[in-house]
C-alpha positions as CSV (number, residue, x, y, z in Angstrom):
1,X,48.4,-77.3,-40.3
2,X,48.9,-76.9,-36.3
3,X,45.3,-75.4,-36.1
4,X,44.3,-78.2,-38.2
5,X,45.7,-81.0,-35.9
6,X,44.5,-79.1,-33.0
7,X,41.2,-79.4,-34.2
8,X,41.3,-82.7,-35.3
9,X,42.8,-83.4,-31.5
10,X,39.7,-81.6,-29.8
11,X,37.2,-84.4,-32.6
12,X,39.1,-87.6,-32.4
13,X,41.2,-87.6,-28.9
14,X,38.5,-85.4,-26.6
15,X,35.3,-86.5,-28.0
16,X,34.1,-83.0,-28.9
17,X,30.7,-82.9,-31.5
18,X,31.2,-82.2,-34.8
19,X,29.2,-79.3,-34.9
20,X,31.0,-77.5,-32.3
21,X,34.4,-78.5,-33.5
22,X,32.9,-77.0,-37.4
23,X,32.4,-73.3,-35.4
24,X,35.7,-73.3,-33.9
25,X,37.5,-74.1,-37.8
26,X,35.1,-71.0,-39.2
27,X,36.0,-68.9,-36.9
28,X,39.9,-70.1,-36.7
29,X,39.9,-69.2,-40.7
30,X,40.6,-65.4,-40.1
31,X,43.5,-65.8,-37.8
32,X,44.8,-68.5,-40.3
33,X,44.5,-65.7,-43.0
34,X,46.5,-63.1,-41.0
35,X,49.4,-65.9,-41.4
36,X,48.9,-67.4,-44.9
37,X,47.9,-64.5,-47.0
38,X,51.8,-62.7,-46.7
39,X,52.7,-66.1,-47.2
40,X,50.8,-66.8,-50.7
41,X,51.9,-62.9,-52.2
42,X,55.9,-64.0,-51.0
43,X,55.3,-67.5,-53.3
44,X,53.5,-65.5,-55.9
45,X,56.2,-62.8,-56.4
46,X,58.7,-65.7,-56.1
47,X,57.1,-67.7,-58.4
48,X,56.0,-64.9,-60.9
49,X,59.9,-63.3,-61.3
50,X,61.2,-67.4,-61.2
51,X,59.3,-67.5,-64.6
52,X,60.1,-64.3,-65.9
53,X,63.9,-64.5,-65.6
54,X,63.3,-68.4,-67.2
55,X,61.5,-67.6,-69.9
56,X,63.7,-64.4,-70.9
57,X,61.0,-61.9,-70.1
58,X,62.9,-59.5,-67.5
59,X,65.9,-59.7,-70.1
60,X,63.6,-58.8,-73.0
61,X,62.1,-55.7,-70.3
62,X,65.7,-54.5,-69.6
63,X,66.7,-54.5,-73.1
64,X,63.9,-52.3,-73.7
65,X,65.2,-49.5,-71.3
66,X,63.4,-50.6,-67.9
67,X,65.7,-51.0,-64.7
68,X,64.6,-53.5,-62.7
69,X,63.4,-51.4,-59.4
70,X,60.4,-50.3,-62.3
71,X,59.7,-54.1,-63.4
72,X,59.0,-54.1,-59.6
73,X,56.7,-50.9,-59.0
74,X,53.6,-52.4,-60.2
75,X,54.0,-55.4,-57.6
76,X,55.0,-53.1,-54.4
77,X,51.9,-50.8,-55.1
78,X,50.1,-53.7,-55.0
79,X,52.0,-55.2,-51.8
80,X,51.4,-51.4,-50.3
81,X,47.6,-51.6,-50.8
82,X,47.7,-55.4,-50.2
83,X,49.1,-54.1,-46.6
84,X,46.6,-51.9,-45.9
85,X,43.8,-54.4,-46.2
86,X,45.6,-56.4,-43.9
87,X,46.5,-54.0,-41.2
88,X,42.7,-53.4,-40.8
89,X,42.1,-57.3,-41.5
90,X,44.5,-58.1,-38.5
91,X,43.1,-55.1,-36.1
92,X,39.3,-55.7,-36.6
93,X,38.4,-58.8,-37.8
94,X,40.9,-61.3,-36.5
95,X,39.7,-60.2,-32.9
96,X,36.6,-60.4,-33.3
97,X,37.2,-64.1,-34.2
98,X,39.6,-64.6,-32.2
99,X,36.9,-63.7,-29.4
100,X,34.3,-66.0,-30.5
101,X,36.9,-68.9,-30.3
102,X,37.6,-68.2,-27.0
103,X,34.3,-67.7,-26.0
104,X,33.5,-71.1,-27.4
105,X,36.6,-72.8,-26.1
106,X,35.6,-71.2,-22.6
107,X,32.4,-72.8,-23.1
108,X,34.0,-76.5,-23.9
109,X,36.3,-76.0,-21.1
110,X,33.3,-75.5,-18.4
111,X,32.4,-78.9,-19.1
112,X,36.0,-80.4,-20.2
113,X,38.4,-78.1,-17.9
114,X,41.7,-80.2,-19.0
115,X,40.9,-79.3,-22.7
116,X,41.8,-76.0,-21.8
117,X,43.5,-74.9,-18.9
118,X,44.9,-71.7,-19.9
119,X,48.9,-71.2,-19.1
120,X,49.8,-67.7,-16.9
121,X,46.3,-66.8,-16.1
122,X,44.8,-67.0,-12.9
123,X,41.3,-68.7,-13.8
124,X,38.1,-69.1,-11.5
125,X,36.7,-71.7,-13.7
126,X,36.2,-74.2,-10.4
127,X,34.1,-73.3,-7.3
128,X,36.1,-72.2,-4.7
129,X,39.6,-72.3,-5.9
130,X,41.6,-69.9,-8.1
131,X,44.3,-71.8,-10.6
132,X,47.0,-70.4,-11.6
133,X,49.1,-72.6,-14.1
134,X,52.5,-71.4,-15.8
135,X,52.8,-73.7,-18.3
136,X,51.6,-77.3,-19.2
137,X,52.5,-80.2,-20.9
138,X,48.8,-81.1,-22.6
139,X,50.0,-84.5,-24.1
140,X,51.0,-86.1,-20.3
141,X,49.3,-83.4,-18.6
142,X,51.9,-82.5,-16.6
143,X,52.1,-79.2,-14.9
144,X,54.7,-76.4,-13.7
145,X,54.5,-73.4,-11.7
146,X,51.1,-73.8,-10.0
147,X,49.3,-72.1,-7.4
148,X,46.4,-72.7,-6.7
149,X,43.8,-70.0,-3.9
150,X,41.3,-72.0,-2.1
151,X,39.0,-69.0,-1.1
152,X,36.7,-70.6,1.3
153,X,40.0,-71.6,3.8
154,X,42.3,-68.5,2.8
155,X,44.9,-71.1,2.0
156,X,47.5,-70.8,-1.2
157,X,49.5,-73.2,-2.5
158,X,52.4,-73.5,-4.6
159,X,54.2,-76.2,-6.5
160,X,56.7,-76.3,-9.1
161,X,55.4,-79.4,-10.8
162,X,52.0,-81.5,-10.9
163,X,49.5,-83.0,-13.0
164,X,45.8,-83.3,-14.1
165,X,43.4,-85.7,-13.7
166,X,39.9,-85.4,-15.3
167,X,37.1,-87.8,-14.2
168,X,34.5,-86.2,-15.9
169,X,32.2,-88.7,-15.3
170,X,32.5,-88.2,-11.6
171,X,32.3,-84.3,-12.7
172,X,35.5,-83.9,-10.8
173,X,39.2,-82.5,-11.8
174,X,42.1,-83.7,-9.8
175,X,45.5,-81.9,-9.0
176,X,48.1,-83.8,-7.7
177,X,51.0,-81.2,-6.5
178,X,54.3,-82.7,-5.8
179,X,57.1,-80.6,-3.7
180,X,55.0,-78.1,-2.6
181,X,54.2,-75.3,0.1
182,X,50.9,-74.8,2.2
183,X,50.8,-71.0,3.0
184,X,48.2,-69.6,5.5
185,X,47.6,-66.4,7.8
186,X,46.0,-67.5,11.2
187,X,43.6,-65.7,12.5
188,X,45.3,-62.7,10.4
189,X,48.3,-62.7,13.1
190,X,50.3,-65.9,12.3
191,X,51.9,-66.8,9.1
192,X,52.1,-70.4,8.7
193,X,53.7,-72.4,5.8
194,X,54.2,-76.3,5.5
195,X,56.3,-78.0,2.9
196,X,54.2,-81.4,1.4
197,X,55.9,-84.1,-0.8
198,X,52.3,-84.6,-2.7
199,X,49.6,-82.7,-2.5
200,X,46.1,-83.9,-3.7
201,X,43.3,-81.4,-4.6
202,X,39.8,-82.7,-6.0
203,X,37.7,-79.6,-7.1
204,X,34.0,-80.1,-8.9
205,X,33.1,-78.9,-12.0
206,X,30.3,-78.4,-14.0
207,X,30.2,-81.0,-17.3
208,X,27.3,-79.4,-19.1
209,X,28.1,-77.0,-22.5
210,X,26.1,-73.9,-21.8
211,X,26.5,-70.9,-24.2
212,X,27.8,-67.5,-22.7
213,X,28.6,-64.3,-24.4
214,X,31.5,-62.9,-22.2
215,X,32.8,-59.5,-22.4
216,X,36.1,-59.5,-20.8
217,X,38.8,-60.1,-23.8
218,X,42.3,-61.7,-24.1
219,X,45.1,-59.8,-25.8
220,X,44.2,-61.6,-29.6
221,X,40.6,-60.3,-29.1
222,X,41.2,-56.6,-28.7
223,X,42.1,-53.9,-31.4
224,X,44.9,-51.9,-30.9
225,X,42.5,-49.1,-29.2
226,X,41.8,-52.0,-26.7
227,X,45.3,-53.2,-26.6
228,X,46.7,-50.0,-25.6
229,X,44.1,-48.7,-22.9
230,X,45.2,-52.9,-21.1
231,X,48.8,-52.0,-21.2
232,X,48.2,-48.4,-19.8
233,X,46.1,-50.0,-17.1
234,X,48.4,-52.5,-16.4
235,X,51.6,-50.2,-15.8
236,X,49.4,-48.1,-13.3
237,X,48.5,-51.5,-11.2
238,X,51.9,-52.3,-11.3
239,X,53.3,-48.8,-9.7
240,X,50.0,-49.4,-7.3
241,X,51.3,-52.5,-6.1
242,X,55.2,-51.3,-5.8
243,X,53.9,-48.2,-3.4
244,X,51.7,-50.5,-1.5
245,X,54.8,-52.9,-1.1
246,X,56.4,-49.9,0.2
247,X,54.0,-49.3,2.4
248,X,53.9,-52.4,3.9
249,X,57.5,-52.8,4.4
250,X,57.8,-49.4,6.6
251,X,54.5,-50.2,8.6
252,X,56.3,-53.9,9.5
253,X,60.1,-52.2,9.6
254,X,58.0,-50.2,12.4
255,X,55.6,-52.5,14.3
256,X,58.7,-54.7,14.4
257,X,60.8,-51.8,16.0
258,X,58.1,-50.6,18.4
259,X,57.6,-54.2,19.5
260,X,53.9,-54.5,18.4
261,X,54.6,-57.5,15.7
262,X,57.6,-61.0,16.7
263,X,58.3,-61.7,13.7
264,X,58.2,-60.3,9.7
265,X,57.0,-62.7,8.3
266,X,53.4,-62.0,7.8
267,X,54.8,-58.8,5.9
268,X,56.7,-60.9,4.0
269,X,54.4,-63.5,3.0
270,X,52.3,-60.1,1.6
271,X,55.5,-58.1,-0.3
272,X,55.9,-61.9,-1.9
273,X,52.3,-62.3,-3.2
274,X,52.6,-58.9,-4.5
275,X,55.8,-59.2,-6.1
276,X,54.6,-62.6,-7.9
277,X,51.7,-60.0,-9.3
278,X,54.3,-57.8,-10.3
279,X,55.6,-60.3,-12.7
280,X,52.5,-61.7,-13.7
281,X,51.1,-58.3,-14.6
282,X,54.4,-57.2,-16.4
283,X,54.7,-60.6,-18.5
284,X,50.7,-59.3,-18.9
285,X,51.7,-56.2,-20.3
286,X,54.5,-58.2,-22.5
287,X,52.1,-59.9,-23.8
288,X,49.8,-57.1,-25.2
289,X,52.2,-55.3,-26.6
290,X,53.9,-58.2,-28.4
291,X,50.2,-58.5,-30.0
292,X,49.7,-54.7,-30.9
293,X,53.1,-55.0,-32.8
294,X,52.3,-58.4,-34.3
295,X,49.2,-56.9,-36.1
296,X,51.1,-54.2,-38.4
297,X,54.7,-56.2,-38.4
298,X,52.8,-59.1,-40.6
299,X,51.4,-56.6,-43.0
300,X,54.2,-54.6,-43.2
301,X,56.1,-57.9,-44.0
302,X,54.1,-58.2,-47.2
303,X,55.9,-55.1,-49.0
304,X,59.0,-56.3,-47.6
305,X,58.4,-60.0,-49.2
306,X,57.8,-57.6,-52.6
307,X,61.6,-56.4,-51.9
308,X,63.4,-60.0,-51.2
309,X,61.2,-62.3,-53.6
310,X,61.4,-60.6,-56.8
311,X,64.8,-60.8,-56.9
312,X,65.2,-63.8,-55.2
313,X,63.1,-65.5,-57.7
314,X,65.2,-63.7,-60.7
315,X,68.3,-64.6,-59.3
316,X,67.5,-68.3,-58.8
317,X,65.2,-68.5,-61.5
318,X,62.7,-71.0,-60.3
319,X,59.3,-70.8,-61.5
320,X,56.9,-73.3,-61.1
321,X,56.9,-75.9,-58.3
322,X,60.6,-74.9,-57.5
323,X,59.2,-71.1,-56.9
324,X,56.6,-72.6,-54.5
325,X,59.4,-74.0,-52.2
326,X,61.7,-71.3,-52.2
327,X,58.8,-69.5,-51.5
328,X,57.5,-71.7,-48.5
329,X,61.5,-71.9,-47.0
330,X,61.8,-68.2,-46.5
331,X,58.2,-67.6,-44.7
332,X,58.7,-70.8,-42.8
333,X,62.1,-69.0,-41.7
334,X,60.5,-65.4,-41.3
335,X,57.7,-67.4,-39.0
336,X,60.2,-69.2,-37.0
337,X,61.9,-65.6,-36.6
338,X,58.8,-64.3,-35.5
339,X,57.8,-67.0,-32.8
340,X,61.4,-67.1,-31.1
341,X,60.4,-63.3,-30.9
342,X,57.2,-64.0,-29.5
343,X,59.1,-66.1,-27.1
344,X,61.8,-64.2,-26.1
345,X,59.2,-61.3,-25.0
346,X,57.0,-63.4,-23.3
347,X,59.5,-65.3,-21.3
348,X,63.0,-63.5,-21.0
349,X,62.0,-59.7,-20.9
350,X,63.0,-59.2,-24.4
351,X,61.5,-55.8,-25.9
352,X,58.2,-56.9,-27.5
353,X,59.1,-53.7,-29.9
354,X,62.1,-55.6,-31.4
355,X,60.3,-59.1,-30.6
356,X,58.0,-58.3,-33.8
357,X,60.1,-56.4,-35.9
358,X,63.6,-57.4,-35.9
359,X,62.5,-60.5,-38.2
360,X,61.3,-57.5,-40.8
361,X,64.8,-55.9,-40.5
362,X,66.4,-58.9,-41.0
363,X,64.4,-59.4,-43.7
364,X,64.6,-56.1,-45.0
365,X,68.8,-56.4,-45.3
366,X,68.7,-59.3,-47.0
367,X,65.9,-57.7,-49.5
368,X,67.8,-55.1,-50.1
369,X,71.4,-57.0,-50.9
370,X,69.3,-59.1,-53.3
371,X,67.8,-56.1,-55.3
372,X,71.3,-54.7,-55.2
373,X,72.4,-57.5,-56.9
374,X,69.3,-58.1,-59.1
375,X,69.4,-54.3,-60.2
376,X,73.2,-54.0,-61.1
377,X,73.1,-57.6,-62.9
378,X,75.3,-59.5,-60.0
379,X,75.1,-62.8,-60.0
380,X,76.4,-64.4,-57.1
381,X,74.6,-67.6,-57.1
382,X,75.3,-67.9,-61.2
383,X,77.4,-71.1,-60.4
384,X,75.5,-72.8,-57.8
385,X,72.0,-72.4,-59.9
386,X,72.6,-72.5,-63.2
């Protein structure tokens, strides 16, 4: 439903075609998938065991001499090789619509940059000006964390807050920075910086849809080969950039000392850009691993769905429309685990590794009391369902 509201936002609200808005849906189907089909086995097993316990039929299979872990066997081998389709589902054909997305998107955005302005990216979308945004507000377009390179005058500057401005009939996109600092080297001796109240920028932009094929990937377009040689690159660029800052710390410490420099401050103005790259490039790396775990945690999840619906749908006994929701109430909770993980790695330095897969121990403990219960006939919800 949130793909399909974005989409409909892109058709109604930004005046996309049709046609185009058709590709991105097709291609947005796989990614949907990745979510939806652990999410149709959990209501299934849920469902199934609801109206096996109601009608009598697990009783009937006990009384016959089978425990309950073998009423489940038949479902986890399924769940297993269920999995196993999905692992390679999620690492090989989700990116590779993922990518085509993107590239379309990218494509949209060349002529409608405010549709897309991507959040913790530095982006060269417009002439003579690099854009970095941390994160946006796209329904009052107001931004936070910005800095923005104009090449042509070696000038960067920085605001906490702004917002955006598209006159696309005019072909132009405004920034308007508020609270912000100029920063520029003169003549590569003088370090200059000037605090502004407001801050307007107008930069041109191109408002014609032309098709590219673009090679360079984001982390839900790569495989996990890909994923892993971007996070190996990544932790090299960042011990790059700590030696150089060590570098130029003694070189300053030692043109300050021999008289040759007045002040530190052009050193400083260089540790700083480098140490904001730091922490781009190690959110960066966050962010690819968080993915790489993301595409085996979901499939694993479908096994462990196996393990807390069956019982959970013999203990409560609801089959039928009543299986559906208990069904959809324990995804949408294992989902809302799973984005506050998502979260917490991106944006507070929380391990990516326990990001993805804490959810699956959680869900794994409470799987595992359930089919405790379920196999030893304890019935701890007997009177509140009956």
């Amino acid at each position: 439903m949130d793909q399909l509201f974005r989409l409909i936002d892109l058709f109604v609200r930004k005046g996309l075609p049709f046609v185009i808005v058709g590709q991105i849906l097709i291609n947005t189907i796989p990614l949907i998938l990745s979510y939806t089909a652990p999410m149709g086995l959990l209501v299934a097993v849920v469902m199934s065991f609801g109206r096996l316990a109601q009608d009598n039929e697990i009783l009937a299979l006990k009384t016959s001499g089978l425990t309950f872990a073998r009423i489940t066997r038949t479902p986890l081998i399924f769940a297993f090789c269920f999995m196993m389709i999905l692992a390679f589902f999620n690492n090989f054909i989700v990116p590779e619509s993922n990518h085509r997305v993107r590239n379309l998107m990218l494509d949209v955005s060349r002529k409608r940059p405010a549709v897309r302005l991507p959040e913790g990216v530095f982006t060269k979308d417009f002439t003579g000006y690099t854009v970095y945004v941390g994160r946006k507000d796209e329904r009052t377009s107001k931004l936070f964390d910005i800095t923005v390179y104009d090449r042509g005058e070696g000038l960067m500057i920085t605001a906490p807050r702004g917002e955006l401005k598209d006159f696309e009939e005019e072909g132009t996109l405004q920034f308007i920075l508020y609270d912000g600092e100029l920063h520029q080297l003169m003549e590569n001796k003088h370090y200059q910086r000037t605090k502004f109240d407001k801050q307007t920028i107008n930069m041109q932009i191109n408002t014609e849809i032309v098709r590219r094929e673009r090679k360079q990937r984001h982390q839900n377009e790569l495989n996990v080969v890909g994923l892993k040689r971007v996070v190996d690159s990544t932790y090299q660029e960042i011990e790059e950039l700590k030696r150089e800052i060590s570098e130029i710390g003694e070189n300053a410490v030692t043109q300050y000392v021999n008289g040759e420099i007045e002040t530190l401050d052009a050193a400083r103005f260089d540790i700083e850009k480098r140490l904001k790259r730091i922490t781009g490039k190690t959110r960066k790396a966050s962010r690819y691993l968080v993915e790489l775990h993301k595409k085996f945690s979901l499939a694993f999840a479908c096994i462990l769905f196996i393990v807390i619906g069956a019982p959970l749908g013999y203990l409560f006994k609801k089959g039928g429309i009543g299986g559906v929701i208990l069904g959809i109430l324990l995804f949408s909770s294992y989902y809302i685990l799973v984005l506050s993980g998502e979260e917490f790695a991106d944006r507070r330095g929380f391990s990516p590794f326990w990001a993805l897969w804490l959810p699956n121990v959680i869900l794994l403990l409470c799987g595992l009391y359930l089919f405790y219960v379920a196999y030893y006939e304890k019935h701890p919800f007997k009177h509140i369902f009956k």
